[in-house]
C-alpha positions as CSV (number, residue, x, y, z in Angstrom):
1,X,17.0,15.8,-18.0
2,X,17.1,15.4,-14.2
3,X,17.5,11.8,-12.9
4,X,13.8,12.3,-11.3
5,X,12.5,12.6,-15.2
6,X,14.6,9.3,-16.0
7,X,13.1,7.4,-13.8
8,X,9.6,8.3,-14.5
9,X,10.6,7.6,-18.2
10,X,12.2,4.0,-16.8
11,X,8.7,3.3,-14.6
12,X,5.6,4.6,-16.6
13,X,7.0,4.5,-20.2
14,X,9.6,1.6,-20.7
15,X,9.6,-1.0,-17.8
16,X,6.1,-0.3,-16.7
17,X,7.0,-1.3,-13.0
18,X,8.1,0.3,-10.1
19,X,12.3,-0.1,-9.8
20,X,13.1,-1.9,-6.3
21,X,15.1,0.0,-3.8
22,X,18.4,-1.6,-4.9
23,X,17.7,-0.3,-8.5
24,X,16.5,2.6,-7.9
25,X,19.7,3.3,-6.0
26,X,22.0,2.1,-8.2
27,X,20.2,3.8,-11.1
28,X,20.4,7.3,-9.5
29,X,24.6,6.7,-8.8
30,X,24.9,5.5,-12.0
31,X,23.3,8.6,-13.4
32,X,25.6,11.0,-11.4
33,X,28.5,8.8,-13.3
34,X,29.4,6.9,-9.5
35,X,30.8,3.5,-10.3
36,X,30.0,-0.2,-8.3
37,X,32.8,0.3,-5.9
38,X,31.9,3.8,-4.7
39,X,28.1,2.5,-4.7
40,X,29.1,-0.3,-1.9
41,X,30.4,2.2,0.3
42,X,27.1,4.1,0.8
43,X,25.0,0.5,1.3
44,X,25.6,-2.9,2.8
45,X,25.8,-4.4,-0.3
46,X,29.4,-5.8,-1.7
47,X,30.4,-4.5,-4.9
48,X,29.7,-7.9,-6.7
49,X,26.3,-7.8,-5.9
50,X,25.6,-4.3,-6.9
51,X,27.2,-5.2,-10.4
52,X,24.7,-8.1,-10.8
53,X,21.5,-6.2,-9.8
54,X,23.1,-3.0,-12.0
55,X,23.6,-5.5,-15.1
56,X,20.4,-7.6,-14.7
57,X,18.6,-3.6,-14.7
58,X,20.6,-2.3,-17.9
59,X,19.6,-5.8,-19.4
60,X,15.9,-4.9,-19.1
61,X,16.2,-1.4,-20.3
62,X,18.0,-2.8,-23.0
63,X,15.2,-5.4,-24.1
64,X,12.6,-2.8,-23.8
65,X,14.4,0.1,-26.1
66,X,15.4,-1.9,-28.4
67,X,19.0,-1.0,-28.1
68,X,22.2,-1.5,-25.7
69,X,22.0,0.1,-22.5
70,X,24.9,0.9,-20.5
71,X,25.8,3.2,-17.2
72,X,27.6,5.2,-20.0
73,X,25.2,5.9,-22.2
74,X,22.1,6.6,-20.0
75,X,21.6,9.8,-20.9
76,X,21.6,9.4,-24.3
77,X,19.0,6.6,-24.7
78,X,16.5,8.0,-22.2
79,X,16.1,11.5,-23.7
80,X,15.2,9.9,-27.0
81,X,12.5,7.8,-24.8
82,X,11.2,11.2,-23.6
83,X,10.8,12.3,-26.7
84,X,8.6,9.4,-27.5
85,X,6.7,9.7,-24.9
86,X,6.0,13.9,-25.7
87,X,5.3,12.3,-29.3
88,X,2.5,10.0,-28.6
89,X,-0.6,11.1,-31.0
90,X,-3.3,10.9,-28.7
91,X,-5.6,9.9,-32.0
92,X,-3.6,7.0,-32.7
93,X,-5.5,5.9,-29.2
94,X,-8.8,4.1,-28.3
95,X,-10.6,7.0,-26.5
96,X,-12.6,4.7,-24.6
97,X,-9.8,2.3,-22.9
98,X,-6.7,4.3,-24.1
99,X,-4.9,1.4,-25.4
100,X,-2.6,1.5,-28.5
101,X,-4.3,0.6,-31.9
102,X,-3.1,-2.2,-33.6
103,X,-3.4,-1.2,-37.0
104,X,-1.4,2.3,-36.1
105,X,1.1,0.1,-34.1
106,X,1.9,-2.1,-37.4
107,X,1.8,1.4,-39.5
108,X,5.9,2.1,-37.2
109,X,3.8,5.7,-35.9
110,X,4.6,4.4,-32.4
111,X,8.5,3.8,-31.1
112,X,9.4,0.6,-30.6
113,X,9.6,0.8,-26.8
114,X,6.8,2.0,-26.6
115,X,4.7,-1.4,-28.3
116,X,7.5,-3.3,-26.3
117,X,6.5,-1.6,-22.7
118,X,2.5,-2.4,-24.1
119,X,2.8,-6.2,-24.1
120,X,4.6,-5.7,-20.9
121,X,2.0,-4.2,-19.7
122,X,-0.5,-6.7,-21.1
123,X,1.3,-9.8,-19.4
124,X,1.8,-8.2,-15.8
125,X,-2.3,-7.0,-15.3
126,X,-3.5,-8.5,-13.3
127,X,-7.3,-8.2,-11.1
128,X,-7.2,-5.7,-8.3
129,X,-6.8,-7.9,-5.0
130,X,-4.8,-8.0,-1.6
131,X,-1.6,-6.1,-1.3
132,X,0.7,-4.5,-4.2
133,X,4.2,-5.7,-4.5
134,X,6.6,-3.2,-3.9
135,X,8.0,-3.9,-7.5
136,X,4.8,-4.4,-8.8
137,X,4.1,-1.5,-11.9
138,X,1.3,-0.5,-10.1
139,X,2.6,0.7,-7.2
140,X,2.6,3.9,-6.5
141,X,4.2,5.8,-3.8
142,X,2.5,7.2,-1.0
143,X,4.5,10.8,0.3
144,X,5.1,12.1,2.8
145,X,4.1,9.1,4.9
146,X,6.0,6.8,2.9
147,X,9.5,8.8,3.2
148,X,8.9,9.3,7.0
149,X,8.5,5.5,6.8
150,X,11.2,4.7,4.7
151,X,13.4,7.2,7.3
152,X,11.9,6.2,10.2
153,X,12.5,2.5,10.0
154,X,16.6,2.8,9.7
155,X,16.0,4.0,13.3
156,X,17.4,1.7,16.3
157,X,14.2,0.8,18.4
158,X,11.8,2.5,16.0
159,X,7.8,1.4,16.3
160,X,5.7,2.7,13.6
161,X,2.0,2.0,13.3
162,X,-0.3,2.3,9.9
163,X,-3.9,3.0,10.1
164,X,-6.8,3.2,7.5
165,X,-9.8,1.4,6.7
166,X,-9.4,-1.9,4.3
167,X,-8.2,-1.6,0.9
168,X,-6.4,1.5,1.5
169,X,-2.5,0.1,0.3
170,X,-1.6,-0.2,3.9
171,X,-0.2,-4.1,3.1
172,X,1.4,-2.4,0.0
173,X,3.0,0.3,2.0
174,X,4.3,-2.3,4.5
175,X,5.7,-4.6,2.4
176,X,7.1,-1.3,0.9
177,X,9.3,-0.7,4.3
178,X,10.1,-4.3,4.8
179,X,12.1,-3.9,1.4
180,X,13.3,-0.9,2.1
181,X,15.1,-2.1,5.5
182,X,16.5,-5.0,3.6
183,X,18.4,-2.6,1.4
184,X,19.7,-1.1,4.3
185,X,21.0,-4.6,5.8
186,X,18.2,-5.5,8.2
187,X,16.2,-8.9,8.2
188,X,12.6,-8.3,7.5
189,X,10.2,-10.5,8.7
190,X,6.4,-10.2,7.3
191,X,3.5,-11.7,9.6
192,X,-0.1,-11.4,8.6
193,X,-2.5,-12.2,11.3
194,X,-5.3,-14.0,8.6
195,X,-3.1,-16.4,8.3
196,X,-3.9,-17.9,11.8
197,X,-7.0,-20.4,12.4
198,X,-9.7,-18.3,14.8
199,X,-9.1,-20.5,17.3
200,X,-5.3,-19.0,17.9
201,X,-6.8,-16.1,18.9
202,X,-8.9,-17.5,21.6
203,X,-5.9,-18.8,23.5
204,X,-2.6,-16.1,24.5
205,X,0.1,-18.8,24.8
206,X,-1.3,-20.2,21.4
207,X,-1.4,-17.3,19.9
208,X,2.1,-16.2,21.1
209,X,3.7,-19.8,20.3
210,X,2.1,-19.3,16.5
211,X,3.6,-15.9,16.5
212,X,7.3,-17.6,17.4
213,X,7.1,-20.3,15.4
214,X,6.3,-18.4,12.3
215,X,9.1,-15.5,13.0
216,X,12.1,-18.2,13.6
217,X,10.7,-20.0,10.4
218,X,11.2,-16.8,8.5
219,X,14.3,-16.2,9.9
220,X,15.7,-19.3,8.5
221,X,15.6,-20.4,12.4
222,X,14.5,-23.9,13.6
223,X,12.0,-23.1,16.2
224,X,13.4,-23.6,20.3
225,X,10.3,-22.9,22.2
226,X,10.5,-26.0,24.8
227,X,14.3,-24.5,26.1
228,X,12.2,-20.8,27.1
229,X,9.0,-21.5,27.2
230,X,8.3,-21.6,31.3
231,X,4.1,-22.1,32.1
232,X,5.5,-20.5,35.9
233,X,6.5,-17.0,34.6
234,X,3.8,-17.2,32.2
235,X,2.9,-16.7,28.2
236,X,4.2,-13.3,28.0
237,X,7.6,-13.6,30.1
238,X,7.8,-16.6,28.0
239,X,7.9,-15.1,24.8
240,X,9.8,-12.0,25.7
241,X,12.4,-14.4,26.4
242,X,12.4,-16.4,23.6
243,X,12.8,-13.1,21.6
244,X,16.0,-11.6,23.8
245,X,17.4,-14.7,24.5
246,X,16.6,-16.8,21.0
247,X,16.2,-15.0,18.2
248,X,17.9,-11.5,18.3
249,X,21.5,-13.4,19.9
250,X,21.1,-15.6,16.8
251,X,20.6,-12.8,14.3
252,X,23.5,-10.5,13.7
253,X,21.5,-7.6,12.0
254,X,18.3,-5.3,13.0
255,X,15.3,-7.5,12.4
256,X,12.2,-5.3,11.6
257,X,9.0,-7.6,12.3
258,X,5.7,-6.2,10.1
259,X,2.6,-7.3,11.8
260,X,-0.2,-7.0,9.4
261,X,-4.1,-6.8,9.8
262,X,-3.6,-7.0,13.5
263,X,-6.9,-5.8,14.3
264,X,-7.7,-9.5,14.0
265,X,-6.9,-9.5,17.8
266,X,-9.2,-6.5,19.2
267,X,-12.3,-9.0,18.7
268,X,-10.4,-11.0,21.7
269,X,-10.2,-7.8,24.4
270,X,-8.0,-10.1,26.8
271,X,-5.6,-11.4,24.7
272,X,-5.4,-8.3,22.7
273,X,-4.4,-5.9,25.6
274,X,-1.6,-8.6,26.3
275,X,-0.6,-8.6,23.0
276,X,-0.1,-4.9,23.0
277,X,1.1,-4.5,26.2
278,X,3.8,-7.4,25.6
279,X,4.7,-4.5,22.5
280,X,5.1,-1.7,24.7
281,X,7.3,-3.8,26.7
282,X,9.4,-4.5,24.2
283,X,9.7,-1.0,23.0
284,X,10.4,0.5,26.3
285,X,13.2,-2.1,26.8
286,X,14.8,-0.7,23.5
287,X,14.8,2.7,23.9
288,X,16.8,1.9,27.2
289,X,19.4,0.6,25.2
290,X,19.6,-2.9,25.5
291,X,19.5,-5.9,23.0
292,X,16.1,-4.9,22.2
293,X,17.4,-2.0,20.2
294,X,17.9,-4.8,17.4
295,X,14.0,-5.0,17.1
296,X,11.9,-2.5,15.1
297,X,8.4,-3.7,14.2
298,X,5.8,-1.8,12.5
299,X,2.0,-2.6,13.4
300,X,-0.8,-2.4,10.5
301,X,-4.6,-2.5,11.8
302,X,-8.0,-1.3,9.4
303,X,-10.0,1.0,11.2
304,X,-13.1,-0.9,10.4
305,X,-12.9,-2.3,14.2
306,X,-13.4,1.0,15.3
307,X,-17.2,0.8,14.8
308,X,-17.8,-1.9,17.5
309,X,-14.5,-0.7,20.1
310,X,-14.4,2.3,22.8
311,X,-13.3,4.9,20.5
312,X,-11.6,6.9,23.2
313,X,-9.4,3.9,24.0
314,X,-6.5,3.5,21.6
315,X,-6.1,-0.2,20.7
316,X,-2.4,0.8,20.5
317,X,-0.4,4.1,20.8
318,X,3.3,2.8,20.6
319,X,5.9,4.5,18.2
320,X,4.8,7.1,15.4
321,X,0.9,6.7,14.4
322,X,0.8,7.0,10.3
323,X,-2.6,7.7,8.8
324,X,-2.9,6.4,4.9
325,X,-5.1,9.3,2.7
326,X,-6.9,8.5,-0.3
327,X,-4.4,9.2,-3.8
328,X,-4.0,13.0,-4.7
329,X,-5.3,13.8,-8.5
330,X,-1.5,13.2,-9.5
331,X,-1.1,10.0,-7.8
332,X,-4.6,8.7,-9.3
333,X,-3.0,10.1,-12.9
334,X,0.8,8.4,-12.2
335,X,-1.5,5.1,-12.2
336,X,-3.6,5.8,-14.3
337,X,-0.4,5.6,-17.1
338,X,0.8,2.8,-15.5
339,X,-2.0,1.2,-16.8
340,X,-1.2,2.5,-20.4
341,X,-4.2,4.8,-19.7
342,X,-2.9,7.9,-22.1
343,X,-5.8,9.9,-21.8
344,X,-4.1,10.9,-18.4
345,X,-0.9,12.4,-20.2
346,X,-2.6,16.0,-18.7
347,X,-3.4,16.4,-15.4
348,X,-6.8,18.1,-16.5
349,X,-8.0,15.3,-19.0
350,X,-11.9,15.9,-18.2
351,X,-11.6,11.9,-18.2
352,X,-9.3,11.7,-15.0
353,X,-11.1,14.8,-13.4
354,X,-14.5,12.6,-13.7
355,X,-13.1,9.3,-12.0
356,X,-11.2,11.9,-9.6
357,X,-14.7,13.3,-8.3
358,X,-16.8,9.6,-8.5
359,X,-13.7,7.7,-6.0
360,X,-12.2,10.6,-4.6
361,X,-8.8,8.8,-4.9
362,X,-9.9,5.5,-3.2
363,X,-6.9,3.4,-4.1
364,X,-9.0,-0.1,-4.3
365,X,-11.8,1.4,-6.3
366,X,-9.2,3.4,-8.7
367,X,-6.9,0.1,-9.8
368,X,-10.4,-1.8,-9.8
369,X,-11.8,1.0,-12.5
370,X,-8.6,1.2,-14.1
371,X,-8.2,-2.4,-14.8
372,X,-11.7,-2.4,-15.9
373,X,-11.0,0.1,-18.6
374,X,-7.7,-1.2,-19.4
375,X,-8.9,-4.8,-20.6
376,X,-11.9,-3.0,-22.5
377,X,-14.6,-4.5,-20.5
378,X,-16.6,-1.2,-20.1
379,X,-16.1,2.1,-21.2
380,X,-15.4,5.1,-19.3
381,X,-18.9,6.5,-19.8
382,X,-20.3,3.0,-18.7
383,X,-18.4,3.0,-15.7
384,X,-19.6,6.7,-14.6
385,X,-23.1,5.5,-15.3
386,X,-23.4,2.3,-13.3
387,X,-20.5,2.7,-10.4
388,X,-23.6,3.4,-7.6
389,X,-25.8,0.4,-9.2
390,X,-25.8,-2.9,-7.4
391,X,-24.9,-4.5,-10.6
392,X,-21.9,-2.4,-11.1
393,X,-18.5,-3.1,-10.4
394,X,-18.6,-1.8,-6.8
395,X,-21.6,-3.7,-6.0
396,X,-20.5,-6.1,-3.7
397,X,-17.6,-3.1,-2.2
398,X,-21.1,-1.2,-1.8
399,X,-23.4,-3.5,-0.3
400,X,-20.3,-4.7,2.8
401,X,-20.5,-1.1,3.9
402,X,-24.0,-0.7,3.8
403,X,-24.3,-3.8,5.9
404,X,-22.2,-2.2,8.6
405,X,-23.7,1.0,8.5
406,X,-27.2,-0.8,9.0
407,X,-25.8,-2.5,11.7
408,X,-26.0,0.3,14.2
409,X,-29.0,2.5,14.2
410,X,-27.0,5.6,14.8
411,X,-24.9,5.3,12.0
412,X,-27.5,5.3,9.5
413,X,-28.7,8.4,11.4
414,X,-25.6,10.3,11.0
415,X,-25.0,9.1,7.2
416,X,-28.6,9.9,6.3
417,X,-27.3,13.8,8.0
418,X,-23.9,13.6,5.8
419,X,-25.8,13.0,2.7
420,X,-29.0,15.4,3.3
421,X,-26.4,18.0,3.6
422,X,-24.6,20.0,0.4
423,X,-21.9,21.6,2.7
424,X,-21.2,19.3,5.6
425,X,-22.5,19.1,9.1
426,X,-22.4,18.6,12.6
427,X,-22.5,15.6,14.0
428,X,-24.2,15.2,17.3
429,X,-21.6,13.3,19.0
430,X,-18.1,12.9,18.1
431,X,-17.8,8.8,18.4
432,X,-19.8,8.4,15.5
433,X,-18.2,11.0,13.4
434,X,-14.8,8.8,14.6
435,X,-16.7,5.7,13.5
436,X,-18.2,6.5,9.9
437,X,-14.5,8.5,9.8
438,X,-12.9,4.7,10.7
439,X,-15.2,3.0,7.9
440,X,-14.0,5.6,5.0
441,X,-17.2,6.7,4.1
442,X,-16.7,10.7,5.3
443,X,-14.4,13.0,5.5
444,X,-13.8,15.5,8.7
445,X,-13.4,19.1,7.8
446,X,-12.8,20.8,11.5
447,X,-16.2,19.1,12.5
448,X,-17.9,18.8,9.4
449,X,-18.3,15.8,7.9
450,X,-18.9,15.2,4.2
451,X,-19.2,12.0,2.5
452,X,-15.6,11.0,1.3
453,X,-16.6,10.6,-2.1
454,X,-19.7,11.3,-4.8
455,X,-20.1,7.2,-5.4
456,X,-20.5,6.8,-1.4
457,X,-23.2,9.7,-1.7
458,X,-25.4,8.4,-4.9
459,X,-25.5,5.0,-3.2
460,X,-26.3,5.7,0.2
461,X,-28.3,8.4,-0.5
462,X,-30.1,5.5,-2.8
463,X,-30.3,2.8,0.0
464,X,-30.5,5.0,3.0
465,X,-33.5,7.1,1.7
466,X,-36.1,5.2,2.9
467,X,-34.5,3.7,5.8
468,X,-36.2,4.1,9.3
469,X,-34.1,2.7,12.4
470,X,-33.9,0.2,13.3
471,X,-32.6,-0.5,9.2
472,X,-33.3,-4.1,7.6
């Protein structure tokens, strides 16, 4: 059993959650029969705390087999919990919502584990909304982007940016790195650009005061601004300073800043391209070798704003651009058993083929059907058949696009191309190909577009049909 098998075992059969850096790490030395000591010297962790996290871990296993767990005796419990898993009698399931049957549970068919990891499972599912915890069970990783990430970040004055349109885990993925570069002795600091009133944006000092204030907060810094805040040299100067001078002299270690939804700032043009240029600033100073080197920020921005901005002007084009994809077919199935789903034990269940085809991998729309079937509120079949209707449970997801699309009289006339075609076409100019590209709704192949999925096609194809431009 290879320590990659154990921790699928420890992640989609027993703890039902995805193990946090630390753990995984120290699961993965433990395995190779490494003890705390040698552990520390490969991490910025001291021994004692590795013993702690490692104890509080074999503690869980040990409440969800049923017996004692130990670093020496790993191997031995978690091939009997493969075993279980290869066991599972698929008729001893609910072939609708997969779930395990009570009367076969009290009958002792199903290990022990197994029924413990199920009311796990019950307690931690939660609705579909914002961004996925990076320990959450229902987070699943994203490769390759998230190991060039994960490597990228550990690099002095690195800049990484993270692009897709909304709901596509970028938040998850962030908060993903952030945890990441704590392992690895860095202080992360997470700032999410809803959180400011509108009018911040209207105003660049504002705006860069908020974005001061909120970072020395998190750093467990009381906030200086009046000692190098100077109206002469201006809001920028000011807050370059404040950040050389202030905050990376105070803090000893890397600080990696995550910036999230900052497209919130390209609906103000002015104070956006001062914004951005203040980044580039910074990032030019660190790869010369200064103090700056201590900073390494990572900048996440939905492609929705694409539809309304100069596509051929990129809002930002500091550091290494990372484009999030829709789930492959064995990412949509790792989830799909995180939610106790076990119709998705094979990668060809005609079940996971169908919601494969309808979503396309959408990760928003695949947790929303999952948790859906999980809590029994509709069947599979139900879902298939009403996942285009208004009434459905993408409805309101449906109508938001539609709204944009009708918006702009030439993307209604390039979707209603995309979806009269059965093998992809042309479109006649490329900045609307970039914009319905931006919104999700197609996919590029060379220049053919193709709508990204068959529930964007049955709907639009539905609500576009009779629309004449302008569309009401």
């Amino acid at each position: 059993m290879s320590v990659d098998e154990a921790l699928k075992v420890i992640e989609q059969v027993l703890l039902l959650r995805q193990l946090n850096p630390i753990e995984r790490f120290i699961f993965q030395q433990s395995w190779l029969g490494r003890n705390y000591q040698d552990m520390s010297q490969d991490c910025s962790y001291g021994t004692t705390y590795i013993k702690e996290v490692g104890s509080q871990l074999w503690q869980d296993l040990s409440k969800a087999t049923g017996e004692k767990v130990t670093k020496k005796n790993l191997h031995l419990v978690l091939r009997q919990d493969k075993r279980h898993l290869a066991e599972f009698n698929q008729e001893t399931i609910r072939k609708t919502q997969g779930t395990v049957d009570e009367s076969v549970a009290a009958s002792g068919a199903i290990p022990a584990a197994t029924l413990a990891a199920e009311s796990n499972l019950r307690a931690s599912l939660e609705f579909p909304s914002g961004l996925v915890p990076a320990n959450s069970p229902f987070y699943v990783a994203r490769p390759p982007i998230e190991e060039l990430a994960l490597a990228e970040i550990t690099q002095p004055s690195c800049a990484l940016q993270i692009r897709a349109p909304r709901q596509m885990g970028k938040s998850s993925l962030l908060t993903r790195i952030l945890a990441h570069a704590a392992v690895q002795g860095c202080r992360p600091v997470y700032i999410d650009f809803q959180e400011a009133d509108n009018a911040v944006f209207e105003s660049l000092d504002r705006l860069l005061r908020w974005l001061c204030i909120n970072v020395s907060r998190k750093l467990d810094l009381n906030p200086a601004l009046a000692a190098y805040w100077d109206e002469s040299m201006g809001s920028k100067v000011s807050c370059s300073v404040y950040f050389e001078a202030y905050l990376l002299e105070q803090i000893r270690a890397p600080i990696v800043l995550g910036l999230d939804e900052v497209n919130r700032i390209f609906d103000y043009p002015t104070v956006a391209d001062d914004v951005l240029s203040m980044l580039r600033y910074w990032h030019e100073q660190a790869k010369q070798g200064t103090i700056w080197r201590k900073l390494r920020f990572i900048v996440v921005q939905s492609t929705e704003v694409y539809t309304s901005a100069d596509f051929q002007q990129s809002p930002f084009d500091v550091g290494l651009a990372l484009t999030l994809s829709a789930f492959t077919l064995e990412q949509m199935q790792d989830l799909a058993l995180r939610y106790g789903l076990l119709w998705a034990l094979e990668i060809d269940s005609p079940q996971l083929i169908s919601l494969y085809q309808l979503l396309g991998g959408h990760p928003y729309l695949t947790n929303l059907a999952f948790y859906h079937l999980r809590r029994g509120v509709l069947t599979l079949e139900q879902l298939l058949d009403t996942a285009a209707e208004p009434s459905g449970i993408y409805g309101q997801y449906l109508r938001d696009h539609l709204a944009i699309v009708q918006n702009e009289p030439a993307l209604v006339l390039a979707m209603q191309q995309v979806l009269n075609s059965d093998i992809g076409v042309r479109l006649e100019t490329l900045k609307v190909a970039y914009q319905l590209e931006s919104l999700g709704l197609i996919q590029l192949d060379g220049t053919l577009a193709k709508p990204s999925c068959e529930l964007y096609r049955l709907y639009f194809k539905k609500h576009l049909a009779d629309c004449s431009v302008p569309c009401a």
